[in-house]
VEXKOL-452718 format. One record per residue (C-alpha): residue in three letters; x, y, z. Coordinates in steps of 0.1 Angstrom, whole numbers, plus 5000, padded with zeros to 4 digits. Example, Ala and Ser with C-alpha at 12.3 -4.5 7.8 and 13.67 -1.06 7.14 Angstrom:
2
ALA512349555078;SER513749895071;
***
This chain:
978
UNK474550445080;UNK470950315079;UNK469050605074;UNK466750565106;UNK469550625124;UNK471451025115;UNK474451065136;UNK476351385129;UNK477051485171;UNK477151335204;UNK473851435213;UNK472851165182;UNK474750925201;UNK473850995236;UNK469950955222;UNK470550635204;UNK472050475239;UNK468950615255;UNK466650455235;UNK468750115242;UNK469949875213;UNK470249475221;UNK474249405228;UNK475849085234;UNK477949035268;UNK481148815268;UNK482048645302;UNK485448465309;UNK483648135310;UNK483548155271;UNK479348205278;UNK477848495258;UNK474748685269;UNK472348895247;UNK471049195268;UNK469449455255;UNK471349805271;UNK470250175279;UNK472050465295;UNK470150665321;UNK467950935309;UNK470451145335;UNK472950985320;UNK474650875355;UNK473950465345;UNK474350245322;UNK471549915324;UNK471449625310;UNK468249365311;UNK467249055314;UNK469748975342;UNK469248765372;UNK471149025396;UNK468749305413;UNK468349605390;UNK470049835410;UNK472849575405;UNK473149515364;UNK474249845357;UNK477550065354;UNK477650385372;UNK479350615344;UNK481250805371;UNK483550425375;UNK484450435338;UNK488050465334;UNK488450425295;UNK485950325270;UNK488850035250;UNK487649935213;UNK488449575195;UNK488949245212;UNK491649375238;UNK491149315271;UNK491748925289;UNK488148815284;UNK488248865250;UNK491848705247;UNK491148415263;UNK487548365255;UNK487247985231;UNK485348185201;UNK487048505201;UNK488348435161;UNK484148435153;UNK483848735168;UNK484149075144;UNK487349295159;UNK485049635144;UNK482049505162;UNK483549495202;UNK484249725226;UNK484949715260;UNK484149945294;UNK487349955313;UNK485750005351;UNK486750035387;UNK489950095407;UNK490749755396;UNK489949845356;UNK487449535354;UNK486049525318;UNK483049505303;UNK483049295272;UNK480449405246;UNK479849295208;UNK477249495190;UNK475649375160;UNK477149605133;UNK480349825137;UNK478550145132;UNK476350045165;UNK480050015180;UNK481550335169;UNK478050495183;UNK478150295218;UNK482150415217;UNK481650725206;UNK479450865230;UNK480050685263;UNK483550875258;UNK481651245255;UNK479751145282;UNK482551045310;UNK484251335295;UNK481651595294;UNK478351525317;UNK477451855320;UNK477751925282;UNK476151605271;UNK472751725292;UNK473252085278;UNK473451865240;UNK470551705252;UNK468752005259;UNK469952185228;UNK471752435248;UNK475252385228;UNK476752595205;UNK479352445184;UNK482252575164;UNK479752395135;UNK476652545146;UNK478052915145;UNK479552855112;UNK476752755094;UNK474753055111;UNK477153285099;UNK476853135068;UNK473153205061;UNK473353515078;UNK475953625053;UNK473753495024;UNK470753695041;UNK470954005026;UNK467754155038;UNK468154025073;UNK465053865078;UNK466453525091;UNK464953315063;UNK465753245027;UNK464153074996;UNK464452724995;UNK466052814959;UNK468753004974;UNK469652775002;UNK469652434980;UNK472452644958;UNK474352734989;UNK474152395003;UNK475752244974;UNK478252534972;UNK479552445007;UNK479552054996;UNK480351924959;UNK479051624947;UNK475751674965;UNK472751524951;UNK469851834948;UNK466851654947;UNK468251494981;UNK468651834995;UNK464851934986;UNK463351615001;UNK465251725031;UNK463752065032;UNK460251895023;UNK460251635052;UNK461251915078;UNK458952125068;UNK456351855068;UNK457151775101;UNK456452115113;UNK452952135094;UNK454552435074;UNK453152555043;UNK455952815028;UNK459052705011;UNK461152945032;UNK463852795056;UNK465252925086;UNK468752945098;UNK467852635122;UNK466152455090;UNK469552535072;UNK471752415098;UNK469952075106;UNK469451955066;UNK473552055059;UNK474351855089;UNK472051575079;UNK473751535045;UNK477351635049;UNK478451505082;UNK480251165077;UNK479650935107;UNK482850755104;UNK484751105104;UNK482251225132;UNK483650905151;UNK487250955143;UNK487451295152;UNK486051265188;UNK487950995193;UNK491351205191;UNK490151505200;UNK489751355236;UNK486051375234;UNK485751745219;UNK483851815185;UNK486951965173;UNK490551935173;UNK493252185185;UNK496552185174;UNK497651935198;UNK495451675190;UNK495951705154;UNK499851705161;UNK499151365178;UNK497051245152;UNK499951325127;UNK502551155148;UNK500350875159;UNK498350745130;UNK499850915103;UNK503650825109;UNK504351195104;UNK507651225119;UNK508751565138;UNK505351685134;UNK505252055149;UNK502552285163;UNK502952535134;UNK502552255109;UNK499752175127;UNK498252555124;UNK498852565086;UNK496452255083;UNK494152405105;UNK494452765079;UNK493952585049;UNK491052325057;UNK489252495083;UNK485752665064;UNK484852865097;UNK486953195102;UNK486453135146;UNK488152785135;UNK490852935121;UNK491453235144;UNK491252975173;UNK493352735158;UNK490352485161;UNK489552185132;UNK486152115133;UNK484051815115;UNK484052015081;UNK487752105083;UNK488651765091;UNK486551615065;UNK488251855041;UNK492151755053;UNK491351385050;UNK490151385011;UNK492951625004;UNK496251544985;UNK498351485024;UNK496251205031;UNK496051035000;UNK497450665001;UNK500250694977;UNK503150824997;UNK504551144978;UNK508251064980;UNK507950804953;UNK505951104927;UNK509951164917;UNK512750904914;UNK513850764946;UNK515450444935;UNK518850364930;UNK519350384892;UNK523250304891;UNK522349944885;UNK523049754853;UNK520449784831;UNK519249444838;UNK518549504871;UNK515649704863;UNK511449604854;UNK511449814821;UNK507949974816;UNK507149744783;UNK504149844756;UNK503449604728;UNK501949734695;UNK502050064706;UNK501450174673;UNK497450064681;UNK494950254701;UNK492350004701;UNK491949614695;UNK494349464675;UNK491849334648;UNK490549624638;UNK492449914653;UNK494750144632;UNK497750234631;UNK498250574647;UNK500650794660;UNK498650874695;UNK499650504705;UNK503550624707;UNK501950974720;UNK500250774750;UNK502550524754;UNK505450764760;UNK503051014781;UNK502950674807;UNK506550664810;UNK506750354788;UNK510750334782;UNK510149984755;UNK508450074726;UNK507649864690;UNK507849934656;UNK506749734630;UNK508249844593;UNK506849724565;UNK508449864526;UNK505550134520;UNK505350304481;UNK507850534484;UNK509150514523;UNK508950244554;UNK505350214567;UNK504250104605;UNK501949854603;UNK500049574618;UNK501149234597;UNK500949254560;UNK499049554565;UNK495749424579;UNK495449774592;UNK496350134582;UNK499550254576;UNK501350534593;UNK504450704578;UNK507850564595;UNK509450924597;UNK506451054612;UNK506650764638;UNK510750834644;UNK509551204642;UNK507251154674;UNK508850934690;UNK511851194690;UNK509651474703;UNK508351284733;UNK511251014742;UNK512551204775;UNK508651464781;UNK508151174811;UNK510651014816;UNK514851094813;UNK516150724810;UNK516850514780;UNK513950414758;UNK514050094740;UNK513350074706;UNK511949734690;UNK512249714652;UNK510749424639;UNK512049494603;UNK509749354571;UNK511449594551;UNK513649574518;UNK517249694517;UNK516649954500;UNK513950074529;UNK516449954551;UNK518750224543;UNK516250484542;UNK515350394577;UNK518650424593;UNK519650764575;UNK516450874590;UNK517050774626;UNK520550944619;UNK519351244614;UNK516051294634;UNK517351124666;UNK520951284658;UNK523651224693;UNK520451084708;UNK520750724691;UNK523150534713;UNK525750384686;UNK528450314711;UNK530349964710;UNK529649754741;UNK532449784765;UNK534249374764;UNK536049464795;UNK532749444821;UNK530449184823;UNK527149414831;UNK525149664808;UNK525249994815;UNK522950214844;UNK520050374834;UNK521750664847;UNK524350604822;UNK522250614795;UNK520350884799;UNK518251074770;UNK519450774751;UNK517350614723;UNK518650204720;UNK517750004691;UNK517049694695;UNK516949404667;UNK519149204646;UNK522949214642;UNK525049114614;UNK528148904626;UNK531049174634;UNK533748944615;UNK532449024578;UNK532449344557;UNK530049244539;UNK527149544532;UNK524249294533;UNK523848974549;UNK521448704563;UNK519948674596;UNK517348494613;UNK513748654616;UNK512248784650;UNK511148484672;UNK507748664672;UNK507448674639;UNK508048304636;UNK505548194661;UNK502948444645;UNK503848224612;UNK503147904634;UNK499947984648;UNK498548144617;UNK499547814589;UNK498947574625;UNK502347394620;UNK503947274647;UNK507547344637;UNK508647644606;UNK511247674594;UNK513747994603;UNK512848264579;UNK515948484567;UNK515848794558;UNK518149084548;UNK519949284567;UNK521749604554;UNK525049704575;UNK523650054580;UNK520749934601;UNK522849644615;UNK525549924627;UNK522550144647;UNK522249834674;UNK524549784697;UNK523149704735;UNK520449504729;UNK520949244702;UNK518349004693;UNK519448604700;UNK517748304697;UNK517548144733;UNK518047754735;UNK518747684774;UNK520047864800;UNK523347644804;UNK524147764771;UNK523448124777;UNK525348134809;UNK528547964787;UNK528348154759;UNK525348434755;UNK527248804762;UNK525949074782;UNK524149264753;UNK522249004737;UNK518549034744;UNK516148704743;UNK512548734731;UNK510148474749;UNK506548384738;UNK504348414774;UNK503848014767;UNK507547984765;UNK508248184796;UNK505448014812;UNK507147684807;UNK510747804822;UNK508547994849;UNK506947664863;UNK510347424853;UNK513347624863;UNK512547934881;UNK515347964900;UNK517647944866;UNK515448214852;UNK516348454881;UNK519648394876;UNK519448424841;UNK517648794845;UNK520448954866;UNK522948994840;UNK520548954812;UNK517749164797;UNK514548894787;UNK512049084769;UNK508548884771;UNK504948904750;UNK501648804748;UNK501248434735;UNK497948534719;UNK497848594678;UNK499348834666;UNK495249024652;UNK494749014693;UNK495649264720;UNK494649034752;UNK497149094777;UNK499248834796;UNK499948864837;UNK503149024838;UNK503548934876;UNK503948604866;UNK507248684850;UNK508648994872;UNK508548694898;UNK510948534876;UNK513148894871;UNK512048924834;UNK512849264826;UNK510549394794;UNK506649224802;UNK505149374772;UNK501449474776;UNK499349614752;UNK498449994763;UNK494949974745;UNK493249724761;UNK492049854796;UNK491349564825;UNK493249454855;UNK496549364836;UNK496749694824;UNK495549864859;UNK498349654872;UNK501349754852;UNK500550134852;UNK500550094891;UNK503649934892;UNK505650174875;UNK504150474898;UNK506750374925;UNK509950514905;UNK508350864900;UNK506350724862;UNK510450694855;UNK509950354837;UNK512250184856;UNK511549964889;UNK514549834906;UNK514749454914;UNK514649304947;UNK518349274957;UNK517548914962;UNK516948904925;UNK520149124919;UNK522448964943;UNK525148734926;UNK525148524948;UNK521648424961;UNK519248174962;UNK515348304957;UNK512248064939;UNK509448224940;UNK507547914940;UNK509147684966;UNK507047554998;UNK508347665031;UNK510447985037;UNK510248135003;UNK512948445009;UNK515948285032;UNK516848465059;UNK513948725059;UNK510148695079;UNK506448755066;UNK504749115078;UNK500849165080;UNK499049435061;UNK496249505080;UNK493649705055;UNK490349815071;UNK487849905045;UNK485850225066;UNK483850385038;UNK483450515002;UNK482050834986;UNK480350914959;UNK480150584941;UNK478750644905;UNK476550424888;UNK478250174867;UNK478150244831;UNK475550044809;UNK475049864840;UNK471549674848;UNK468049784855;UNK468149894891;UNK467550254879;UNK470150474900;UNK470350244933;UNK473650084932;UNK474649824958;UNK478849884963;UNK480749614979;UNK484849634974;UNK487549394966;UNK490849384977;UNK492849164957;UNK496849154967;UNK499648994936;UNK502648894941;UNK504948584943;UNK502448294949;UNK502548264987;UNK501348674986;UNK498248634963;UNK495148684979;UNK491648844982;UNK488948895003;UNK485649104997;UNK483649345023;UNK479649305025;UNK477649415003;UNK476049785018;UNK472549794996;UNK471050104982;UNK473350374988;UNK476150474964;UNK476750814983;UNK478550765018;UNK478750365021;UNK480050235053;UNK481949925056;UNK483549865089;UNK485749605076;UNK489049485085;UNK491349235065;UNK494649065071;UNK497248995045;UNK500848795049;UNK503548935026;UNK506748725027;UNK508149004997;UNK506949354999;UNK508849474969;UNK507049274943;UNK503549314959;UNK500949534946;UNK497449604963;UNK494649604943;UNK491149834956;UNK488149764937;UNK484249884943;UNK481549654925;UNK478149694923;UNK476449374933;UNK473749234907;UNK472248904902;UNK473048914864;UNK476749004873;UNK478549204899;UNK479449604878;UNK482449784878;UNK482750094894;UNK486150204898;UNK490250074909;UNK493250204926;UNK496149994922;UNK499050054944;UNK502849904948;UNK503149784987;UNK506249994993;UNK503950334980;UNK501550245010;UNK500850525037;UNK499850395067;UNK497350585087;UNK493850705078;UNK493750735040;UNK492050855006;UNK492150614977;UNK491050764946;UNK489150564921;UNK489750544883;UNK487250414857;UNK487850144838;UNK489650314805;UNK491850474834;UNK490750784839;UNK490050964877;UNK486450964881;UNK485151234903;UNK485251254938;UNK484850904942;UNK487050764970;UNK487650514995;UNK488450595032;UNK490750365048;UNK493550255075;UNK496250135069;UNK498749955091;UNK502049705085;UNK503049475112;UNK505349155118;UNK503248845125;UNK502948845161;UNK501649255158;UNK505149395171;UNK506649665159;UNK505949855124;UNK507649645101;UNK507749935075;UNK509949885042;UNK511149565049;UNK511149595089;UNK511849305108;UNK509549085123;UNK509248785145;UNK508948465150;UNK505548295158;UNK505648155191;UNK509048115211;UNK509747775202;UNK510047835166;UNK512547675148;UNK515847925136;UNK516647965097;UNK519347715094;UNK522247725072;UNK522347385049;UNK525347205046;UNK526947215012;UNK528846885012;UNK531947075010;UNK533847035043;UNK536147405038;UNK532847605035;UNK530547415060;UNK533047455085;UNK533047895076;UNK529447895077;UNK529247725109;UNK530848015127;UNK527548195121;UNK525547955139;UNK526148145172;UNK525548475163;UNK522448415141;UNK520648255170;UNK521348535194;UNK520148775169;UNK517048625161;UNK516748575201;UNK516948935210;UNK514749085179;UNK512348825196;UNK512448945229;UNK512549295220;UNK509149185198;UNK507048975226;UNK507649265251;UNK505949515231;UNK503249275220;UNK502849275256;UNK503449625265;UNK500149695238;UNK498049435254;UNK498049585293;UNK497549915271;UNK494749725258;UNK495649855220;UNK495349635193;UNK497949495177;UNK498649785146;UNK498850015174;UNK502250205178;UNK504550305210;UNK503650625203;UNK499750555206;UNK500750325235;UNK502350605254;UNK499550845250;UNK497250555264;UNK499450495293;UNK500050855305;UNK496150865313;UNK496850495332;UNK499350725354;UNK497350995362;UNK496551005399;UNK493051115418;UNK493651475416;UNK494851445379;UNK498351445382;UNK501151195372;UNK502150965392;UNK505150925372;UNK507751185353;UNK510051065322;UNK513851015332;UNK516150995304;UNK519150815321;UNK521950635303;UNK520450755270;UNK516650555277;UNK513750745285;UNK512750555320;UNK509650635338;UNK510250705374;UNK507150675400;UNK506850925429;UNK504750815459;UNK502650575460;UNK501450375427;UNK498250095424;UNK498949755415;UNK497349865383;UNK500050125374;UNK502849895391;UNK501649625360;UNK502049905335;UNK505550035343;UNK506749725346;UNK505849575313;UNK506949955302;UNK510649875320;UNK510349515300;UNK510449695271;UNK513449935276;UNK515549655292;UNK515149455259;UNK515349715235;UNK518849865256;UNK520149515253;UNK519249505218;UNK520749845207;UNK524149745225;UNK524949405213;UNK523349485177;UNK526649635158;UNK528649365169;UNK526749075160;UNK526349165127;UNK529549195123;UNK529848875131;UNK527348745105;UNK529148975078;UNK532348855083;UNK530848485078;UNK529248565047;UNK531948775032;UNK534348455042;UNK532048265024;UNK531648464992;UNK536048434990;UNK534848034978;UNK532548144954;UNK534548164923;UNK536347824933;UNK533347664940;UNK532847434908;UNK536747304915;UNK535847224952;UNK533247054940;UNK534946854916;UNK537546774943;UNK534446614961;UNK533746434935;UNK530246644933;UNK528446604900;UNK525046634882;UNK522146684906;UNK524846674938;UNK526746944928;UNK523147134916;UNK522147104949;UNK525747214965;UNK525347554944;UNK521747604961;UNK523047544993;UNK525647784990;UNK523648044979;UNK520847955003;UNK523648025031;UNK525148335015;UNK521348475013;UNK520248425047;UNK523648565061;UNK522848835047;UNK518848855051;UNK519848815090;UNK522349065091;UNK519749295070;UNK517049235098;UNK519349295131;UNK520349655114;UNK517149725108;UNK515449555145;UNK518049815157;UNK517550155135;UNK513350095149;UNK514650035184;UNK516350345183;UNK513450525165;UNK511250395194;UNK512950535221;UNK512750865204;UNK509150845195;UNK508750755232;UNK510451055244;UNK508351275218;UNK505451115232;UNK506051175272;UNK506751525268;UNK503851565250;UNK501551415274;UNK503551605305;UNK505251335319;UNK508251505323;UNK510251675351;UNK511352015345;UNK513752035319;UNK514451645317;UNK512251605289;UNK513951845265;UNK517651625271;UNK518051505236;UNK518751195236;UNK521951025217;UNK523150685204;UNK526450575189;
***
């Protein structure tokens, strides 16, 4: 906030509107007005001027407000020519009159909003109390704390204390506090009062803490919910939970224990009460951090083959710093392993006396190769329990050789996984398998000789490290020798030379392992990325960086998890975003190691390019991620950063990665000298078409004319999201938390039309009702067109009732006037105050009948309520019709695609019968899976369209008996669903 303008209470907002601030008025001719507003010093009016109407006529009696509505969402705004010019933070409306007329208002900043919002709620609320604030008559929960407080710290009651002595307690009460700001406070107040002394009184105590530790946007947030109180109760914290949270089965105990644990003041606690502090306190704690908790452990399926799985990848781990100049060192496998990294290197060179791990021809120090095995064996399984991969890249002598295998023998012991690959399956093994197992991987002699020593091919990396260093375009494959003892210690994960992927697909076997240079797998990324996914779900494709081999630059590993490459190899000591980005990735597993695969990248039969134009995953819709930027805290000053002495000027980046139709960014304003509590007000929009490969990407700047400063980073996988109000901690750029700096943020996932909560791969909807359906393609085959085309039915009735079910909530949140991230939940608490007669009682009472929680009027109803209930009853009608048709239509599509899957291994034949060949028959294979994935992403949609539906009518219940509109007893039948 500006710092003219401290707002830590209503009465700060009440005198702001007093004093009048210029807002602009939007009309439904698309005209808007600037008009510069003021709210009676008696609070009973609110005027606006210059206005052509008589005085006593352009103005708003308070007593006629009937909800105080933020955003752009009333009709005006809707249908107003430049509403998308218009910021959503920045308008509010006044929702007036037996009628509910609106009032359409932008302000010129969002924090001018929240203050116009804020307090225009107390005061229809709370006239009586907003004079007595006025008046400085109230006592708060806050007030009395912070008395008690310094009275406490007053040991020789005299109601004042050193300056000394209350700067100390100050910062006690609030870390991260800046002291100097705390004496200039002291200093202006008392300078103010034309006071000499450097003692301060309780009052002096109370105002300077609430100066400096009340955040506005928290002030704002917490009289919002609290229903215009200065605190919250139980209730309204058990709403807030349920609400904005998505805290399922929150109770009022729950609700209490929060209150017990964050609430400073011991009245607060005693009372049950959550005042600004507490709050404050709850919303930078570990509950409301972004990263949901149930992903800290292993949630994943980890049954899968082996290559079904992103394996967490480091290259030259033996470094800790930049290639050219780092040395070898044992910490590198210590931190590598610590980060859950389940692919590790090892390059062995013949030392005097024993193997040596080394950079190439020992540009670097050496470190011993037992002592490497030795660590490696002590902190293999410390993170993580599944297999670690172990990449020898042998330089070594025979005689070395041996003396590297007996060691591994003996230090790893049953750990070493020596096992023959099973010839009767055509997968690798689970992780789960294979756990606490150590797999080398490397070269193989051939299995048909005895002989004790033979010749094989050098690594691929080592050839195009030979190529880059003598600049030849092609060398020549280097053999080496291999001795049968270290050929015998690899068994899963063989070493090959790749040539194409017809080839592999004819003849490579399951536990052959390809290397790629990044240009290489750049090349079959851009060429044939649909042959590459293929490729990847049966076999592991371990990728590094295309740099020299004296470098540590990392390459982008999204580019090739797009692609399903297993092993991305990144190079653990060189911090930046690549970096940032893979050690977010791997959080979602619980740090295991392991990230499981889209199924559409698992799936044997299934079509998926993450590059094509159009619908990039068949069968499926985008969701929004809707990210509002609200504030940060305690930004520090960038680290050898320019010459602005300690002002910093934040401004954050959000930067989404994904497949290519995901990638974006977008950047907040810049807030200028203040580092300490900046205040965005920003909201973004992002389309995902697939969630599970998308991470999001926070990061505060300082902006400078020589070049924008780093300050700190969160990066978090899409499925770890929270929605709700969150924390984001920041890390520095060598990956370390730094301090108390945070971001505050909401957080909310929707479909595109702003139905529904389109959570963990939720359905969404189609844009507009004319919208073509997701056809099947004909395969030129006439047997399988004519099985698909019994789908046709059933996949356009499906798609037809998750769209109905979709446009009658949009419009069940628009006459609730709540924005489109808003939930039924929040709806229903909105529409229970819709429903609330003169004398304050419902004019409605929840019904649950047939299972469906109706809402039945008694007496009489205004054509206000009528409109409500009845896009209400639009909503159950749909979602009924929905719940009872779902089960059997997706049987339906099921049985198509499972018919259709009985062609797949005759598919080639039918072809050939056709007389399908060469790019014909490609394209028949891509229609088929095309057909077999949509089928399924269809069927995967209506189960989950129904699974919310149901979850909506219980969070509907939840929410009417919470908000009393229920008869006696009606409200606690349980409702239950087949």
């Amino acid at each position: 906030m500006p710092s003219e303008r401290k707002i830590n209470s209503a009465g700060d907002c009440i005198s702001f509107m007093q004093a009048g601030c210029e807002l602009k008025k939007i009309r439904s001719n698309t005209r808007i007005y600037s008009r510069f507003f003021t709210l009676d010093l008696d609070i009973q009016a609110l005027r606006w001027e210059p206005s052509k109407k008589d005085p006593e006529k352009a103005k708003l009696d308070v007593s006629s407000l009937k909800e105080v509505r933020v955003g752009k969402n009333t009709e005006t705004f809707r249908s107003c020519a430049v509403v998308d010019q218009i910021c959503e933070d920045c308008s509010f409306s006044l929702i007036h009159g037996e009628n509910y007329e609106s009032l359409d208002l932008v302000a010129s900043s969002a924090d001018i909003a929240n203050i116009w919002v804020t307090g225009l709620r107390y005061v229809t609320s709370h006239t009586k109390q907003a004079l007595d604030l006025l008046e400085g008559k109230q006592n708060t929960l806050r007030t009395r704390w912070l008395h008690s407080v310094f009275e406490h710290a007053d040991v020789d009651g005299n109601g004042i204390m050193l300056e000394d002595k209350a700067v100390k307690l100050i910062m006690q009460l609030n870390q991260g506090l800046n002291e100097t700001k705390i004496r200039v406070n002291f200093r202006e107040i008392q300078n103010h009062k034309g006071k000499l002394t450097t003692r301060v009184t309780k009052e002096e105590f109370t105002d300077v803490y609430c100066d400096l530790c009340t955040r506005p946007e928290v002030y704002f947030l917490l009289v919002q919910i609290s229903g215009n109180k200065e605190y919250l109760d139980a209730k309204d914290l058990m709403f807030f939970l349920e609400a904005e949270q998505g805290i399922l089965n929150a109770t009022e105990e729950m609700c209490l224990d929060l209150i017990r644990r964050y609430e400073p003041s011991e009245q607060g606690r005693m009372n049950g009460n959550l005042g600004i502090d507490g709050f404050t306190r709850y919303l930078i704690s570990p509950e409301c951090n972004i990263f949901d908790p149930e992903h800290n452990k292993v949630c994943q399926d980890m049954t899968q083959p082996l290559s079904h799985y992103y394996i967490n990848a480091s290259h030259n781990t033996y470094l800790t710093e930049i290639a050219s100049r780092s040395p070898s060192d044992l910490l590198g496998y210590i931190k590598a392993l610590k980060l859950g990294c389940r692919s590790i290197e090892l390059d062995v060179y013949d030392g005097p006396d024993e193997p040596v791990v080394s950079k190439r021809n020992n540009v670097t120090s050496t470190v011993s190769f037992r002592n490497v095995i030795k660590v490696i064996n002590q902190y293999a399984f410390v993170t993580s329990e599944y297999p670690l991969i172990m990449c020898l890249r042998n330089h070594c002598s025979v005689g070395q050789q041996k003396d590297m295998a007996q060691k591994m023998k003996m230090i790893f012991g049953n750990k070493m996984f020596t096992g023959p690959p099973d010839s009767t399956t055509n997968y690798l093994p689970s992780p789960e398998m294979l756990k606490r197992k150590i797999i080398l991987k490397g070269r193989k002699l051939p299995q048909n000789t005895n002989l004790s020593v033979g010749d094989v091919t050098d690594e691929d990396e080592e050839r195009e490290i030979s190529r880059r260093l003598t600049d030849a375009f092609f060398v020549t494959k280097r053999k080496i020798n291999l001795c049968r003892e270290l050929s015998d210690l690899v068994t899963l994960c063989q070493t090959v030379q790749f040539s194409s992927f017809q080839n592999s697909m004819k003849k490579q076997k399951y536990w052959e392992i390809c290397n790629f240079s990044e240009p290489e797998a750049s090349t079959l990324v851009n060429e044939c990325p649909e042959d590459f996914v293929n490729y990847n779900k049966r076999f592991l494709s371990r990728v590094y960086s295309g740099h020299l081999g004296l470098e540590s630059s990392n390459l982008n590993p999204q580019e090739f998890w797009n692609c399903g490459c297993q092993i991305v190899t990144i190079n653990y000591q060189t911090p930046g975003p690549m970096l940032d980005l893979n050690i977010g990735w791997f959080r979602q597993n619980g740090c295991c190691g392991y990230v499981l695969k889209p199924a559409i990248m698992r799936d044997e039969v299934s079509y998926f390019n993450a590059y094509t134009k159009g619908i990039i995953v068949p069968g499926t819709l985008p969701q929004v991620l809707h990210i509002k930027i609200i504030s940060g805290q305690m930004f520090p000053k960038p680290k050898d950063s320019g010459t602005k002495g300690d002002v910093i000027d934040p401004y954050v980046y959000v930067e989404i990665r994904g497949i290519p139709a995901d990638c974006a960014e977008m950047r907040t304003k810049t807030v200028h000298q203040n580092g300490k509590n900046p205040i965005f007000d920003e909201s973004f929009e992002f389309e995902i078409n697939l969630p599970e490969l998308v991470t999001v990407r926070f990061v505060a700047l300082d902006d400078d004319y020589i070049g924008d400063e780093f300050i700190g980073q969160y990066t978090i996988p899409y499925e770890c999201l929270q929605s709700g109000y969150r924390y984001i901690p920041l890390y520095s750029f060598t990956g370390e938390e730094i301090e108390l700096a945070a971001l505050f943020v909401h957080i909310a996932t929707t479909d595109r039309r702003g139905g529904g909560k389109a959570h963990k791969r939720g359905y969404s909807v189609r844009k507009g009702k004319n919208t073509k359906y997701t056809r099947l393609r004909n395969t030129g085959i006439k047997v399988i067109d004519d099985t698909f085309k019994s789908a046709g039915q059933p996949l356009r009735e499906a798609a037809d009732i998750r769209e109905n079910v979709q446009n009658a909530i949009v419009s069940f949140k628009e006459i609730c006037g709540l924005a489109p991230t808003a939930n039924l939940t929040q709806c229903m608490l909105t529409t229970s105050s819709r429903l609330l007669n003169h004398d304050n009682t419902s004019s409605v009472s929840l019904n649950i009948k047939d299972n469906y929680p109706y809402l039945e009027p008694f007496g009489m109803v205004s054509e206000v309520q009528k409109k409500v209930l009845s896009s209400y009853d639009l909503v159950i009608q749909e979602t009924k019709y929905l719940i009872d048709v779902a089960d059997t239509l997706y049987d339906k599509i099921m049985q198509c695609r499972e018919s259709g899957l009985e062609f797949h291994e005759e598919i080639h034949n039918l072809a050939k019968k056709e007389g399908l060949k060469g790019s014909k028959k490609s394209k028949t294979l891509e229609s088929f899976a095309w057909n077999i994935t949509v089928l399924k992403g269809q069927g995967d949609l209506l189960k989950n369209a129904k699974n919310e539906a149901l979850e909506n009518m219980k969070n509907i219940q939840t929410a009417c008996t919470s908000c009393g509109l229920t008869k006696s007893g009606s409200g606690s039948a349980e409702m239950k669903f087949k």
